[in-house]
N, C-alpha and C positions, 0 to 999 in steps of 0.2 A: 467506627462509623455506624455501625448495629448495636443499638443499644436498649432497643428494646426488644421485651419478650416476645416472642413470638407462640402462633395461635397453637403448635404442636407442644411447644415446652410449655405455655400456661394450661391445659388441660392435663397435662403429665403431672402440673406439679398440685395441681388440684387434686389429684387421685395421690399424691402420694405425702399430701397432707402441707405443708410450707417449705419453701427452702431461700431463707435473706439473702442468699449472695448472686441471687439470679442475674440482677439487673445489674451487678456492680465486673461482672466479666466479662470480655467480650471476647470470644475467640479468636486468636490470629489469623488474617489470610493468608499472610507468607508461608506460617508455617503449617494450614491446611495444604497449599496448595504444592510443597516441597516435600512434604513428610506423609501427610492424610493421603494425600489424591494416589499416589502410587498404590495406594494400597488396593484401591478398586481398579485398575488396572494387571493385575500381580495374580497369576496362574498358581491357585494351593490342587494337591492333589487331591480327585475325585469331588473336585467343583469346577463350574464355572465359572469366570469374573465375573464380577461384580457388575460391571457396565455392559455384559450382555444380558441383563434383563432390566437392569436400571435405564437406559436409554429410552425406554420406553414408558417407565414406571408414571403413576400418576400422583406419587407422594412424595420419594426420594428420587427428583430424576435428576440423571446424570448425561453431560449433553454428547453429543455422536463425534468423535473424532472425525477430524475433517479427511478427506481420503487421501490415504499414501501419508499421514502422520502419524505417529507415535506417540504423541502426548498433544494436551490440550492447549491452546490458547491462554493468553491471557483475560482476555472476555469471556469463553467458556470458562476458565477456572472462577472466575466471579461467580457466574451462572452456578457454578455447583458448588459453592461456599455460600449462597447464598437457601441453596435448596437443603444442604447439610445443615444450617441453621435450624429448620425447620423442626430438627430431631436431635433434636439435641438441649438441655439442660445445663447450663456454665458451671462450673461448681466443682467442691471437691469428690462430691459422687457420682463414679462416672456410671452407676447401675440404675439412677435417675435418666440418662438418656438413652431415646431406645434405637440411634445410631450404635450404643452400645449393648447393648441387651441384644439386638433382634438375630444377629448374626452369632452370639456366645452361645456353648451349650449350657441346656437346663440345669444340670448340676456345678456349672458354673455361677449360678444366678441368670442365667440367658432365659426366655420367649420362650412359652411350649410351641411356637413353629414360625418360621422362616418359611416361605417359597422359594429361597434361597438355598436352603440347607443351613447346616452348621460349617462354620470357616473357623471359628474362635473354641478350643477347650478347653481352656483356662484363661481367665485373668493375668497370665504371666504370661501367656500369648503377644512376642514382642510387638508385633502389628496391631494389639488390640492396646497395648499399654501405648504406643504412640497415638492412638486416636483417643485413649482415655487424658493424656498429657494437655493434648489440642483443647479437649473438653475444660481441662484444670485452669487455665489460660497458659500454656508452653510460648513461650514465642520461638524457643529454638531446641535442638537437642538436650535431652540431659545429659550431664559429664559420666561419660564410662568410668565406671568402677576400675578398670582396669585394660591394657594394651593386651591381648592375648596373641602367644606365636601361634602361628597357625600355618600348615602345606597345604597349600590348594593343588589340584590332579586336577587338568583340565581331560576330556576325552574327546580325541579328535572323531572319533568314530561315533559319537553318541551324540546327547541334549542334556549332558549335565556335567558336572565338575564336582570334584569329592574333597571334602573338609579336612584335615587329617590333624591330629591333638597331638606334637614331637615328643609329647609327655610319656604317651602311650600307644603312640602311634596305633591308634584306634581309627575309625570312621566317627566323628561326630555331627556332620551336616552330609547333604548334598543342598547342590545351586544346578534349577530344575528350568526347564522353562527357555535354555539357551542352545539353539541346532548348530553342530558343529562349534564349538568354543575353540577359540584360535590362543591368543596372547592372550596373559592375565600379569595384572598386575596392583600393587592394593594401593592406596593414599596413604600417605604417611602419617596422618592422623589418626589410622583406623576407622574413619566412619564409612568406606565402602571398599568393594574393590568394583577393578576395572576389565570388561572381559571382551574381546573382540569377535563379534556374529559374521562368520562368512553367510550363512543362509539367508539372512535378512539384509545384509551390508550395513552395521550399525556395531558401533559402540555402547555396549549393557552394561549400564554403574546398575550393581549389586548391594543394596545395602548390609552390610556388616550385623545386622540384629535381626534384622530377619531373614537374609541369604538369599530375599527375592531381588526380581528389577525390580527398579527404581526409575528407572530413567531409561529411554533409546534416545540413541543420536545418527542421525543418517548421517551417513559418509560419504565420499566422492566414491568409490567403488568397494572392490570386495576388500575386507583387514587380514592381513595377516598378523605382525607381533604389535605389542602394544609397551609404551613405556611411559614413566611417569616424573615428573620433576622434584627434586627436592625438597621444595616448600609445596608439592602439591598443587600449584595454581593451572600446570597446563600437562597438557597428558596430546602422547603423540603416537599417531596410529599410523603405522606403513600399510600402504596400498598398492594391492598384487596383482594390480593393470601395468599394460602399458601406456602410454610413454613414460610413466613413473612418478609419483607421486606420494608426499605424506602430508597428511590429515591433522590439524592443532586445534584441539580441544580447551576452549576457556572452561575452570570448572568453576570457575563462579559463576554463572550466564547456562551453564551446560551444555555451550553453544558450539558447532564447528565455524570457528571465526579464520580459517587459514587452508587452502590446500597448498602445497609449496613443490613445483616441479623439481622432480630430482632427475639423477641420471640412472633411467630403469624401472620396473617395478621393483617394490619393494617387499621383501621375505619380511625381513626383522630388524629391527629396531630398540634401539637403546640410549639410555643417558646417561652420560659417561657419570664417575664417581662423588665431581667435582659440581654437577649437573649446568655446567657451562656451555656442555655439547650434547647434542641427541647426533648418533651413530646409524646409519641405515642401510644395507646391505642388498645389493640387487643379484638376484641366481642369473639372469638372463644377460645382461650388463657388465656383470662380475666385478663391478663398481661398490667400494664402501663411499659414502656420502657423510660427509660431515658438516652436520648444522649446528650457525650459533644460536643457542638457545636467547642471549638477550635481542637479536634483532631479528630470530626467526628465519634467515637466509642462510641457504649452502655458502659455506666457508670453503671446503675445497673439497677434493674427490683423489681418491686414488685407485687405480683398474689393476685388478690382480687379475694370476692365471688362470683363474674359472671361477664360477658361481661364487658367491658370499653365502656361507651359510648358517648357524649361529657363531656367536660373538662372547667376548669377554674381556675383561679389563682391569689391569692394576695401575694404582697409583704412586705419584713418587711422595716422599715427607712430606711436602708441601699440602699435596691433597689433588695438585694437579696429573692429568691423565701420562702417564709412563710406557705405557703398552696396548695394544688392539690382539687378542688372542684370536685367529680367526682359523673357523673351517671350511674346506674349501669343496665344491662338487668334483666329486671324482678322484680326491685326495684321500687315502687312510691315515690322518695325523692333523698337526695344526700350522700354520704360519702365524709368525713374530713381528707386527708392525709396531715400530716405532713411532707414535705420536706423535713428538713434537720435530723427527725429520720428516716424517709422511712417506715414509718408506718400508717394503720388508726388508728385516735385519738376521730373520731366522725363520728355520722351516725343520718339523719335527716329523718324523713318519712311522706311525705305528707299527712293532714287530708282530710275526704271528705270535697268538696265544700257544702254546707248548701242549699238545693234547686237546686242545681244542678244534671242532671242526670250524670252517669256515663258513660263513653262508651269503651267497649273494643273490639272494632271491629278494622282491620287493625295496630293495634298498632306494629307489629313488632318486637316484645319482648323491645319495652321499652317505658314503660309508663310514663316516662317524659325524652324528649328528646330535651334539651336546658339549657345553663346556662350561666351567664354571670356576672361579679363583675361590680359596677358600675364605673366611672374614679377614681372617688374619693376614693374609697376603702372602703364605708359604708356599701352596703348592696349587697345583692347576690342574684340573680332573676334565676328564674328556674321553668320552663314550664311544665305543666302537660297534654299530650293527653286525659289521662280520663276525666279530668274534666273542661277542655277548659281553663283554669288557669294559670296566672304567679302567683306562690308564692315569694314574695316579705320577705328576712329575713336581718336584720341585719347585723353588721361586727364589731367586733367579737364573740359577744356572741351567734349570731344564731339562735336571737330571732325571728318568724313569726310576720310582721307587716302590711301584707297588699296582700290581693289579686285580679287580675285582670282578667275579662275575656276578650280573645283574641282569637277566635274565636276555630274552631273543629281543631283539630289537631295542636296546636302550637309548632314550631321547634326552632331552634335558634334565641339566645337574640344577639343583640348587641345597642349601645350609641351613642350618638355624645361626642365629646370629652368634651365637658362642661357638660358633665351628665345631660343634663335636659329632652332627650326622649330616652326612650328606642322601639328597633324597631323588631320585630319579625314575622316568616312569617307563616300564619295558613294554614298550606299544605290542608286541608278539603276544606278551604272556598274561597284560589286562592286567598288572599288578606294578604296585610301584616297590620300589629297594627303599631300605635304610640301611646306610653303611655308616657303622662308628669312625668315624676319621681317624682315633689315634690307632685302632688297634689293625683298620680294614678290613674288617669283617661285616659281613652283612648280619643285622638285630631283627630285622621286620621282612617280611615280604607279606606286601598288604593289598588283597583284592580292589580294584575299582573299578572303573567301568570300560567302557567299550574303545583300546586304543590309544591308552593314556601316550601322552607326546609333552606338552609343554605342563611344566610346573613350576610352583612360587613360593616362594618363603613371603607372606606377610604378619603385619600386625592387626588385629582385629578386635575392634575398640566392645568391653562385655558393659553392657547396662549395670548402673547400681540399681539395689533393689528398690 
């Protein structure tokens, strides 16, 4: 549509002597306004965004979010592709535009000064490489070099979520910028994850290369768990109001296009193996909720003896769903539903730990809060606050094989996809476990932040160079 130079790039390239391929690129809007714009939006530490001073600016303005939204318009996003234009140079050098330059630091080739500050210290700067992409003509992401596992630590007590490498069970990122982080969960592509905001009542896609938001989505009320679909197309958020309620996420659109009443508020949520069904669990109701994922409607419901608290699931050959591992409010142990009768078939109850003291302080009506089936489908781990313990049982006879201490309060289980560690985060002690699965023993115990509770195995898609 833009195809000529404009008055900020022809003076740029007058000082920096010719450059033929000016007129022959035009930057893409889509992928300004999907990839670029987040990025003036997106909280780096000890700066401010972007848009609190750009809103105002007389060169590069960026226009005022309208009130009580979270991202721009489609007529503002014009509005500020069309100002981004301005500063900007098409071409394969992105050190010709001073969109890129003004914000890089100086010994990265950057501006001896910003009003801004410095955001950008290198060129490898994944948020500076996605605007330098824009600038090349990108229309869409470049292909990841590679799917990398990754544990994400949400902390229910804090405003960030901790990265963690199974390689090395190191810290290599935090995701900053999000109050109270609820359910996480990544896209099976790897290009974001997905993290649920009680503070703000909003769904936060994180992108994957750089580890900021990307994107909010208001929701019908506050999120607790969140879950995602197999092919990635829709992602479902339980809502921890009454009369009860889940939330359906188009991700192509980024839109909440569904609230769908269920029976209760909703804790947590999941989609079962086969992702035919999203599973949704209410503490108050003590209702599991089962929805079909193709037409979006509760399929049926079944009222167990208290609260629904997290969930688990194996399948049969086939791929379809075999089992609902469920923990119950006020239960030390698990129940056995049956899937395809919609009934319980079995109910397991946690022995005491042998020399362990017991603790019931802070438990919040549920004395074991975590579960997880391993990749393989052998055995089913399941976390006990009173007794600082993963119970370690079998698949499918359910037989108790092994117990692990993991520190004061342990919450959610999850694996690497080879099943060889299992990762869980002890909300008491601020630190999360890695347990080698064959041997039982705990490898790591790994500081994070404030309250760790819900954790993820995902994929996370790394930039080629």
């Amino acid at each position: 549509m833009l195809t000529r130079v404009f008055a900020f790039g022809a003076a740029l390239m007058a000082g920096a002597g010719c450059f033929a391929q000016s007129g022959e690129i035009v930057p893409d809007f889509d992928y300004f306004k999907n990839e670029v714009q987040p990025i003036f939006l997106a909280k780096r530490e000890g700066n401010v965004r972007c848009i609190q001073c750009h809103y105002r600016s007389s060169n590069f303005r960026l226009q005022t979010l309208e009130e009580g939204e979270f991202f721009w318009t489609e007529e503002q996003s014009r509005m500020n592709y069309e100002s981004a234009l301005t500063m900007v140079l098409p071409g394969e050098d992105p050190l010709l535009s001073r969109l890129l330059t003004h914000t890089l630091a100086r010994d990265a080739g950057g501006d001896p000064f910003h009003g801004g500050g410095t955001h950008f210290w290198s060129q490898d700067d994944p948020e500076w490489r996605i605007m330098a992409d824009w600038v090349a003509g990108a229309t869409e992401r470049r292909e990841p070099a590679e799917l990398a596992v990754r544990i994400i630590q949400t902390n229910a007590a804090g405003d960030d979520s901790h990265v963690i490498d199974p390689e090395t069970n190191e810290i290599i990122g935090r995701i900053t910028d999000i109050e109270i982080p609820h359910g996480i969960v990544g896209a099976p592509d790897g290009s974001q994850l997905y993290i649920t905001n009680e503070a703000m009542h909003a769904l936060d896609v994180v992108d994957a290369r750089t580890l900021r938001v990307k994107r909010r989505i208001h929701l019908s009320g506050r999120p607790n768990n969140v879950a995602v679909m197999g092919d990635g197309s829709k992602v479902y958020v339980g809502i921890m109001e009454m009369p009860g309620s889940v939330d359906i996420i188009d991700v192509a659109s980024m839109k909440l296009v569904k609230t769908l009443p269920v029976e209760g508020a909703i804790h947590n949520i999941y989609v079962t193996p086969d992702s035919k069904h999203a599973v949704a669990g209410s503490i108050q109701r003590s209702m599991i909720n089962v929805i079909d994922t193709e037409t979006d409607e509760l399929a049926w419901t079944l009222e167990m003896s208290s609260g629904i608290r997290p969930m688990a699931f194996n399948a049969n050959p086939d791929g379809s769903t075999k089992n609902i591992f469920v923990q119950l409010s006020g239960f030390h142990g698990f129940a056995v539903v049956d899937f395809a009768a919609r009934q319980e078939v079995a109910r397991v109850e946690h022995p005491p730990v042998v020399g362990q003291e017991a603790h019931y302080d802070g438990l919040q009506g549920a004395p074991a809060h975590g579960l997880g089936v391993s990749p393989d489908g052998s055995t089913l781990w399941s976390t006990s606050k009173v007794y600082s313990h993963v119970y370690i049982h079998s698949l499918p006879d359910l037989e108790e094989i092994g117990q692990v201490f993991v520190g004061q309060h342990p919450e959610w289980v999850t694996f690497t996809p080879d099943g060889k560690t299992a990762y869980m985060g002890a909300a008491g002690d601020h630190v999360t476990y890695a347990v080698d699965v064959e041997s039982m023993e705990v490898v790591a115990v790994i500081p994070v932040g404030q309250v760790p509770k819900r954790v993820a195995m995902v994929r996370m898609a790394v930039d080629a160079d």
